[in-house]
C-alpha positions in Angstrom: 65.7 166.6 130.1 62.8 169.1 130.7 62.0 170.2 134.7 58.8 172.0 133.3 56.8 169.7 134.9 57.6 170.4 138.1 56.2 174.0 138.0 53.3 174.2 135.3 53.2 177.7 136.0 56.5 177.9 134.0 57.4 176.1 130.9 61.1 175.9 130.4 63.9 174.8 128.6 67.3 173.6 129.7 68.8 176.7 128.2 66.3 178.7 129.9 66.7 176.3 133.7 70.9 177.2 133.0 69.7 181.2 132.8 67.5 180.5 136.0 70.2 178.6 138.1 72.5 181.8 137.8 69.9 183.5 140.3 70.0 180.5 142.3 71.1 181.7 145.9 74.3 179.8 146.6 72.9 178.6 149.9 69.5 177.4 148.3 67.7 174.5 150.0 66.0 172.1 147.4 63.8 169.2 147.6 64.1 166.0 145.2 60.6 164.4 146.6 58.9 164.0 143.3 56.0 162.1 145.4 55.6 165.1 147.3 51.5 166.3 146.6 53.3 170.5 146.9 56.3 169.4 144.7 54.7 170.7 141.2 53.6 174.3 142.6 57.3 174.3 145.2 60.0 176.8 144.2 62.5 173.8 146.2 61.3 171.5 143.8 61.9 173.7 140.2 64.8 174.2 141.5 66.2 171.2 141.1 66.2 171.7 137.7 68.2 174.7 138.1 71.0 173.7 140.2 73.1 173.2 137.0 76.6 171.3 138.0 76.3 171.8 141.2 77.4 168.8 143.0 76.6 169.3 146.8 74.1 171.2 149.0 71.0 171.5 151.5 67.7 169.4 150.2 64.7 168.8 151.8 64.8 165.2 153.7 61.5 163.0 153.6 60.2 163.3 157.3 60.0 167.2 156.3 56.4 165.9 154.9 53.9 165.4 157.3 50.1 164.7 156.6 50.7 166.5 152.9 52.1 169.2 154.5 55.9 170.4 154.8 57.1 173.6 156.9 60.1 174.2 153.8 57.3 174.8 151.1 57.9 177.7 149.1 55.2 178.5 146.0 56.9 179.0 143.0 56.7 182.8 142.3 57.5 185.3 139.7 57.7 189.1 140.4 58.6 191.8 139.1 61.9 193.6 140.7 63.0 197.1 140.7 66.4 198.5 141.7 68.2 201.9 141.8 66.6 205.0 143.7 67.5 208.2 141.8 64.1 208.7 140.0 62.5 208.4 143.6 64.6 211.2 145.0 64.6 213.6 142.3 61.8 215.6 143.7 62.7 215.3 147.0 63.4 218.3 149.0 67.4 218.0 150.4 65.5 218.5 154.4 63.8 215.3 153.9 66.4 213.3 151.4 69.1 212.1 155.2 65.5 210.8 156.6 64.3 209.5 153.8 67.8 207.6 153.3 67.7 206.5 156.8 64.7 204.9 156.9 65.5 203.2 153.6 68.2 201.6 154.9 67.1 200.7 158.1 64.3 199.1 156.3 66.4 197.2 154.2 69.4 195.7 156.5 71.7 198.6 156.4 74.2 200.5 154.4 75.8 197.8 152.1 72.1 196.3 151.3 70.8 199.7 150.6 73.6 200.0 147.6 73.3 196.4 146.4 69.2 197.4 145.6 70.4 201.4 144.4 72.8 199.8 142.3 71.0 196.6 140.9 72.8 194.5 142.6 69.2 193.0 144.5 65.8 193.0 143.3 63.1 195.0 145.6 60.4 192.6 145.9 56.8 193.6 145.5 56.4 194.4 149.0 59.6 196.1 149.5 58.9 198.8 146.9 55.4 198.9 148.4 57.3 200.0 151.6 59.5 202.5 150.2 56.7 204.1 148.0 54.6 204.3 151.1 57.2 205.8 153.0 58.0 208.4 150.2 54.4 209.1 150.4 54.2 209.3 154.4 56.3 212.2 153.5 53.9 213.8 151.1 55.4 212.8 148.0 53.1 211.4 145.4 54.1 212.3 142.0 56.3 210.2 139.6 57.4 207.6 142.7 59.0 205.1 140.5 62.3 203.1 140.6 65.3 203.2 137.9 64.7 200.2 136.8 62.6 196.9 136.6 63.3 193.2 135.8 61.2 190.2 135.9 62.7 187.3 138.3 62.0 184.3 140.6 61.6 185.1 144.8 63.2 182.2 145.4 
């Protein structure tokens, strides 16, 4: 079975829905209203189709829907992610590197988030790395502010 019609912004395939489900968060909250007027452009809703096995977990009840709108709506969207922070530093002068750092991680939720986007463990949204570039840029660097690496994903 096919879930491309919940999100016609995506086609997809089962093999492709399995991929998607692996990025899943493990606390995810989904919605099964298929009568739901927001349910082909909801992230809830194309989720579904991602869960996989999985047997149990938080959905979306009906009274959530009120006058065609719902306060758990969440548009499908695809970004593109970056990770790792070398190639931003590399130019950086070491008297601005600890504030830099600092500020990074305060930004982003503290020392064990900071690694999990360095290391690729987390995708920087869109604007996250608008953030970070801006801060690097607060602090007069402008040339080559790029990340180590992108991926294409879902912000689920």
């Amino acid at each position: 079975m096919s879930f491309s019609y919940l999100c016609p912004m995506m086609k997809t395939t089962n093999n492709k829905l399995s991929v998607l489900g692996r990025t899943l968060p493990k606390d995810y909250i989904f919605c099964f209203l298929s009568d739901c007027p927001l349910s082909e452009t909801c992230a809830r809703s194309f989720a579904v189709g991602c869960a996989g096995q999985r047997e149990v977990g938080a959905a979306v009840l009906p009274a959530a829907l009120k006058n065609g709108e719902c306060r758990w709506y969440r548009p499908f969207r695809k970004f593109r992610g970056a990770w790792g922070f070398n190639s931003l530093f590399e130019a950086v002068k070491a008297k601005d590197a600890p504030a830099l750092r600092r500020a990074m991680k305060g930004y982003l939720g503290g020392n064990g988030t900071y690694y999990l986007y360095h290391h690729g463990g987390k995708l920087l949204t869109p604007e996250q790395q608008e953030w970070i570039l801006s801060l690097f840029k607060r602090y007069g660097y402008e040339d080559a502010l790029v990340f180590d690496g992108y991926k294409d994903d879902i912000d689920w």
